[in-house]
C-alpha positions in Angstrom: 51.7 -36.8 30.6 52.0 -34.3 33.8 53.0 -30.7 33.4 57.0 -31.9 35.2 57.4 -34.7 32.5 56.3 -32.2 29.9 58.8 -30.0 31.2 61.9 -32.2 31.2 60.5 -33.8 28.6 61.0 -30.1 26.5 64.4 -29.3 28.7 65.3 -32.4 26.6 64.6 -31.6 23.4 66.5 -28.3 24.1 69.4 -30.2 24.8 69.3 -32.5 22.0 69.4 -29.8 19.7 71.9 -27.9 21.6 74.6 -30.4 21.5 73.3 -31.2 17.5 74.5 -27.5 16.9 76.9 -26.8 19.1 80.1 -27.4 16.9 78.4 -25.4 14.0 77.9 -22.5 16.6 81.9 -22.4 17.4 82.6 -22.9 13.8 80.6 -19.5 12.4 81.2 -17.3 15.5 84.8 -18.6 14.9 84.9 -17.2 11.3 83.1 -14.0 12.2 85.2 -13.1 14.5 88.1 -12.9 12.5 86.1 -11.2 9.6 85.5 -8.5 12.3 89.4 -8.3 13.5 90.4 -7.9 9.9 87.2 -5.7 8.2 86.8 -2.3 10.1 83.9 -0.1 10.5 85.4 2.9 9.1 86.4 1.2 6.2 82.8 -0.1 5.6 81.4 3.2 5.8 83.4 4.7 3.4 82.2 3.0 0.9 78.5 2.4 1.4 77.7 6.3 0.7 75.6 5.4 -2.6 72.7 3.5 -3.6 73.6 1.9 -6.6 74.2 -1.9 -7.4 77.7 -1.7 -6.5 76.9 -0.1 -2.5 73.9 -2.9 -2.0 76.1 -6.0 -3.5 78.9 -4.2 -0.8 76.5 -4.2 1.7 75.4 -7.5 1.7 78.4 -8.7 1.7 80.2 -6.6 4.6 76.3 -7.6 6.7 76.6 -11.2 5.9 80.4 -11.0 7.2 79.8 -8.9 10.2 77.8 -11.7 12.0 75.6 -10.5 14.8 72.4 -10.5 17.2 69.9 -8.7 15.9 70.1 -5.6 18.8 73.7 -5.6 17.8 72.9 -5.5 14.1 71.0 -2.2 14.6 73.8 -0.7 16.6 76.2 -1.2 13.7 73.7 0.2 11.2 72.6 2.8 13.0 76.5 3.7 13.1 77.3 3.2 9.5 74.1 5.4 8.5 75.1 8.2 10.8 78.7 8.3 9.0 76.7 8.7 6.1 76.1 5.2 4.5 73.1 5.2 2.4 69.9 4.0 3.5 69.9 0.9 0.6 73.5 0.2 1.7 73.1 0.3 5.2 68.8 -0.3 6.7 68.4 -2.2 3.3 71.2 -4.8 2.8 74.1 -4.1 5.5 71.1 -4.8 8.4 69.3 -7.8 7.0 72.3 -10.0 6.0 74.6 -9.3 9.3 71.4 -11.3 11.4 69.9 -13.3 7.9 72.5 -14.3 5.7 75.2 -14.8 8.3 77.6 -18.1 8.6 76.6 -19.4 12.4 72.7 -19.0 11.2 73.1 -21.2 8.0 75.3 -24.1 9.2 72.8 -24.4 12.5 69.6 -24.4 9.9 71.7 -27.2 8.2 71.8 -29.2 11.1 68.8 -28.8 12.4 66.3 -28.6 9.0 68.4 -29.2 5.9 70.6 -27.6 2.9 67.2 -27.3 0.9 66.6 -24.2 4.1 70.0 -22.8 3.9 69.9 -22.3 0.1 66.4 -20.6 0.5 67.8 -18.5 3.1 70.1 -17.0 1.3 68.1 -16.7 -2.2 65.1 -15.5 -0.2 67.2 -12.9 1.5 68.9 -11.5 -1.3 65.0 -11.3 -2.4 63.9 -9.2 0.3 67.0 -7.0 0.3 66.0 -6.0 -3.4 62.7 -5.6 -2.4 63.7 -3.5 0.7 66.1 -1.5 -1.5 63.3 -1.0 -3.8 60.7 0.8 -1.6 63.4 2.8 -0.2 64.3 4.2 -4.0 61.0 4.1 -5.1 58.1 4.9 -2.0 60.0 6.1 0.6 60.7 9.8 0.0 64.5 11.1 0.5 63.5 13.9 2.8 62.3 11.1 5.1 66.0 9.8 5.4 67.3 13.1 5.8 65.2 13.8 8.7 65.8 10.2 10.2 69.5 11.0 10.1 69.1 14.2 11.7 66.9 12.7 14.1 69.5 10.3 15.5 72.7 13.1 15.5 70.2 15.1 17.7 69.3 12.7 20.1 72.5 10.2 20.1 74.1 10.5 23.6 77.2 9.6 24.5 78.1 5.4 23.2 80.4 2.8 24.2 82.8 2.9 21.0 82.8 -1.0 21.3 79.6 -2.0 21.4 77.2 0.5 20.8 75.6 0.9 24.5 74.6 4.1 25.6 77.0 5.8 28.3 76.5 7.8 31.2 79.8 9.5 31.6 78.8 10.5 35.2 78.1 7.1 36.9 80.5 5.3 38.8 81.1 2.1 36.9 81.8 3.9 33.9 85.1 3.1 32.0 86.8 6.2 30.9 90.2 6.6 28.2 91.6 9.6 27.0 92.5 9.6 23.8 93.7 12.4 20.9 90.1 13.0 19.7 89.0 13.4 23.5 87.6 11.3 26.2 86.0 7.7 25.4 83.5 6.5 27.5 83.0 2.6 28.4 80.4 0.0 29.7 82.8 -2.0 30.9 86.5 -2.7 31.4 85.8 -5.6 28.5 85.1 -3.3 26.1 87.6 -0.6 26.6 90.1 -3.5 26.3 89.1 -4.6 22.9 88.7 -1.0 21.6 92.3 -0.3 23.1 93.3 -3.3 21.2 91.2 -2.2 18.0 93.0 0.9 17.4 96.3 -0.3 18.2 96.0 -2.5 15.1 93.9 -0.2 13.1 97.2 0.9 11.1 97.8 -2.9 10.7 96.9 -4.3 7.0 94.7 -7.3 7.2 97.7 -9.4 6.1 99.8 -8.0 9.1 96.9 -9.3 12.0 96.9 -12.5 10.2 100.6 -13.1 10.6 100.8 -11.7 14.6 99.7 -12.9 17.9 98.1 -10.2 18.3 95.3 -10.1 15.4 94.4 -13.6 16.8 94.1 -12.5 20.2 91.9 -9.5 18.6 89.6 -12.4 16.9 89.2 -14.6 19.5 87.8 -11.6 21.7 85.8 -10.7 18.8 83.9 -14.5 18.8 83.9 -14.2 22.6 81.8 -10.7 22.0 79.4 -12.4 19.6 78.9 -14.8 22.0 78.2 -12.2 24.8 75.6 -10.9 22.3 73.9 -14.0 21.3 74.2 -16.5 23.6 70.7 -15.8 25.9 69.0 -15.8 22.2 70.0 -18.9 21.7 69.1 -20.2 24.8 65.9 -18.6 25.2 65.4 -20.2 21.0 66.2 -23.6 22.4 64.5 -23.5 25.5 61.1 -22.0 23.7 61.2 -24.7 21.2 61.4 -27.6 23.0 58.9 -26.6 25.4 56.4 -25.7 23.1 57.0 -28.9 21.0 56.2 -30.8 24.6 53.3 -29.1 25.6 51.5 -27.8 22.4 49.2 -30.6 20.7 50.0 -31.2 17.4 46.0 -30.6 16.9 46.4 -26.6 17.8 48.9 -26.6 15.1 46.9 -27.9 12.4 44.5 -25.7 13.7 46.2 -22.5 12.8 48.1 -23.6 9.6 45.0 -24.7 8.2 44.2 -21.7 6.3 43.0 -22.5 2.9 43.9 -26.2 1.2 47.4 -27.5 1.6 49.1 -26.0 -1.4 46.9 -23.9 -2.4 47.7 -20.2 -2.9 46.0 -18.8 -0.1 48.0 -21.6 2.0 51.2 -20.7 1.2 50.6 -16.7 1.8 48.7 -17.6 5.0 51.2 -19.4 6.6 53.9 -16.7 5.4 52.0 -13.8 7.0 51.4 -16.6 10.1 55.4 -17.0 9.8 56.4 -13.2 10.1 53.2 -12.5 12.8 55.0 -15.4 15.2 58.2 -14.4 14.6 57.5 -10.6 16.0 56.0 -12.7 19.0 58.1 -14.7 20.2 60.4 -11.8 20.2 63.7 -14.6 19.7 66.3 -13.2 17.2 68.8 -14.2 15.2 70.2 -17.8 15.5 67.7 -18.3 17.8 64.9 -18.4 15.7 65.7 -21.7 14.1 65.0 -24.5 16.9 61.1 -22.4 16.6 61.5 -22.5 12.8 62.1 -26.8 13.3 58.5 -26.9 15.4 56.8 -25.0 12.7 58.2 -26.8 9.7 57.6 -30.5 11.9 53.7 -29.1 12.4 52.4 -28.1 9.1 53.4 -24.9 8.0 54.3 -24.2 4.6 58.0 -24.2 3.3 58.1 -20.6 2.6 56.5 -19.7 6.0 59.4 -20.7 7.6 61.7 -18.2 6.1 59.0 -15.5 6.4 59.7 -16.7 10.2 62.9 -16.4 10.1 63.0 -12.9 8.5 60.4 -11.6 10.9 63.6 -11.1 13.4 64.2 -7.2 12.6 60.7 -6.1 13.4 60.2 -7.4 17.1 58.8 -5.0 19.5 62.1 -4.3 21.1 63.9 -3.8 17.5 61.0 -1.7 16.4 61.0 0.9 19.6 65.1 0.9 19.0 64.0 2.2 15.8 61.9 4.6 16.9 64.7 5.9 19.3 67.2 6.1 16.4 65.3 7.5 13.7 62.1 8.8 14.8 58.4 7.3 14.6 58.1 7.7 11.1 61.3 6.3 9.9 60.0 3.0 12.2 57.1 2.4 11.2 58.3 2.4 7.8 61.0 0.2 8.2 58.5 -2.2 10.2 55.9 -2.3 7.3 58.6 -2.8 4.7 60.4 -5.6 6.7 56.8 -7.3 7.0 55.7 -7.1 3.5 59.3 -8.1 2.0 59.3 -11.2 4.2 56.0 -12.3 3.3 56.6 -11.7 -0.4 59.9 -13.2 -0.1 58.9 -16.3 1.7 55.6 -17.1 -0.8 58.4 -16.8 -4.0 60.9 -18.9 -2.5 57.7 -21.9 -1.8 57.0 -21.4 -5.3 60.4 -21.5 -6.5 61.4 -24.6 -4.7 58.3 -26.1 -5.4 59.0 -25.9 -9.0 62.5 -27.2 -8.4 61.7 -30.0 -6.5 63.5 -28.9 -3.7 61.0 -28.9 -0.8 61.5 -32.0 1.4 58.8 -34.1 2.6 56.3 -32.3 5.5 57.9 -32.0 8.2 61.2 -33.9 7.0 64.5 -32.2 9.1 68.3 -32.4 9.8 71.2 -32.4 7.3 74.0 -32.7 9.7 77.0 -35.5 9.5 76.2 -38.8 10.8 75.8 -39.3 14.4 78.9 -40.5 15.5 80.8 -37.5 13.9 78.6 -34.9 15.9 80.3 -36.4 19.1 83.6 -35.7 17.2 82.9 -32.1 16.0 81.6 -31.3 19.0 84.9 -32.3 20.8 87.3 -30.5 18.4 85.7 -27.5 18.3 84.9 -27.8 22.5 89.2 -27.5 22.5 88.8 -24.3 20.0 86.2 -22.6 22.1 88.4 -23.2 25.2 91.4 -22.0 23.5 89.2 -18.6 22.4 88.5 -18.4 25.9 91.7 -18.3 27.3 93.1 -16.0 24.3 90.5 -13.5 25.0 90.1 -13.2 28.3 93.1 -15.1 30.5 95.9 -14.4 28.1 95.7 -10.3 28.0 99.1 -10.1 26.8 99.8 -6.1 26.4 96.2 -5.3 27.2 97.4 -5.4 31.5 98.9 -1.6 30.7 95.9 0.0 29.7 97.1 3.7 29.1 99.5 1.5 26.7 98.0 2.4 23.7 99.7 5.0 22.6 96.9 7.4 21.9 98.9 8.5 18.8 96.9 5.9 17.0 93.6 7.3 18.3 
């Protein structure tokens, strides 16, 4: 086969999979956009200040509902630590589950691998954010997480409310709005809209933006902005994994998951540390990772080097230097050593686990998604819903067209 029918031939395979996933991928930015229009960050922070059973259950749960790309998963964190969420609530559990545990991530993995993956993700990340929890109670001194805090109030620069980007407040295309509390300073005209609409619903009870027109229109922008965040990851995951499964031989794969006899002890841990090593490679995040995760599974690697795979997304080069940014050197380097060793540990127990419940399929055995001629179906429906969250959020701006309109009152 030539090097251009390799090429189409993995273009190909990146499409097949695209269109396999793309009515899950409306349906969970769908739902976590709405969870974001009706859950705020103020209200998460306020809770999250200990580090008890109670903050890291909380955690979890506000992470896995507060869907998002990796880079914006840091952002949030990084937010809710600074307001004085704990560092179990927040680095710990709030972190991991809003890229790991998250709705778009588990129906795609179901399409493209299997509920036997899904369940694991989710009882292999709880794992590892008891394990991450852990260290930071037990090994990690609390000094260290006072300085890491002080570290990133000394050196945090003027951010976009919205999303997190650092501001310069002097260039031209900045977005600027006065408000009570002061002058807020935008990336873009995008984001200053959906903070404008933010606040003028932040009196609003959850109930209230389910009932207007206007907490849908807030929703819709909010799946549009995780699709601004996410979509080049998920191309780039596509795109990487069906040109590696074209031009890779199979042979180099059993090559380098041949560690040790298949099933054997030192197999399984191989191909988890294997898993998490790839994983900060590749440097693909989030949803992302799981068209990769499909080539490793089809080529050999164990079952629970998959999900040390998929874990590895928090500790790629770029995620580890926006650590070091935030929190300082120190504060990195232990949240990249803890990531690594809870994923490997996590993935090994969830092999054995499944093992022992017979719940591994077959080597290299994938998909879990409806029958064929439904995916042509769900892809149609939910082709209408994305267009209708298209026009909601960005063609129908509805009071957003007088900006100043917000009366800063609310601010």
């Amino acid at each position: 086969m030539t090097v251009v029918e390799s090429f189409v031939e993995g273009v190909g395979l990146a499409a097949e999979m695209g269109w396999e996933t793309w009515w899950a991928l409306v349906l969970g930015f769908t739902i976590a956009g709405a969870v974001e229009a009706f859950v705020s960050e103020e209200r998460m922070s306020a809770v999250l200040g200990g580090s008890g059973w109670r903050e890291l259950a909380l955690g979890t749960a506000f992470g896995a509902a507060s869907s998002s790309c990796s880079f914006g998963a840091v952002a949030t964190t990084k937010s809710l630590f600074k307001k004085g969420a704990s560092p179990v609530a927040s680095l710990a559990a709030f972190q991991f589950a809003s890229t790991n545990l998250v709705i778009e991530l588990g129906l795609v993995m179901w399409v493209l691998l299997g509920w036997q993956f899904v369940v694991a993700d989710y009882v292999a990340g709880l794992l590892l954010i008891g394990l991450l929890a852990a260290t930071f109670a037990v090994l990690v001194p609390a000094e260290w997480f006072v300085a890491a805090r002080e570290h990133l109030r000394s050196t945090e620069g003027v951010r976009d409310p919205t999303c997190g980007m650092t501001v310069d407040p002097t260039a031209a295309d900045t977005v600027e709005l006065a408000t009570e509390r002061g002058t807020e300073y935008f990336c873009s005209a995008s984001c200053k809209a959906a903070y404008v609409e933010s606040r003028r619903q932040s009196d609003a009870t959850w109930r209230d933006r389910l009932l207007t027109r206007d907490g849908w229109r807030l929703a819709a922008k909010n799946t549009l902005g995780e699709w601004g965040m996410l979509w080049t990851d998920i191309v780039a995951g596509f795109l990487i994994a069906g040109l590696i499964a074209a031009f890779v031989p199979r042979a180099w794969w059993t090559t380098l998951f041949g560690v040790g006899a298949a099933g054997s002890v030192t197999w399984v841990a191989a191909s988890a540390v294997i898993g998490v090593v790839v994983g900060v490679a590749t440097f693909v995040c989030s949803v992302g990772n799981v068209p990769f995760a499909l080539i490793l599974w089809s080529n050999g690697i164990a079952f629970g080097g998959v999900m040390s795979f998929i874990f590895a997304d928090l500790i790629v080069p770029t995620i580890v230097d926006a650590y070091r940014r935030y929190y300082g050197l120190r504060m990195a380097a232990v949240l990249f050593a803890g990531v690594f060793v809870a994923a490997v540990v996590s993935g090994v127990a969830i092999h054995y686990l499944w093992s022992g419940l017979g719940l591994i399929p077959a080597g290299g055995e994938t998909g879990g998604t409806a029958p064929g001629g439904y995916t042509t179906s769900l892809n149609a429906v939910f082709t209408l819903l994305f267009l209708w969250q298209v026009y909601v959020g960005r063609i129908d701006r509805g009071a957003d067209d007088t900006e100043g309109e917000m009366a800063d009152s609310r601010a």
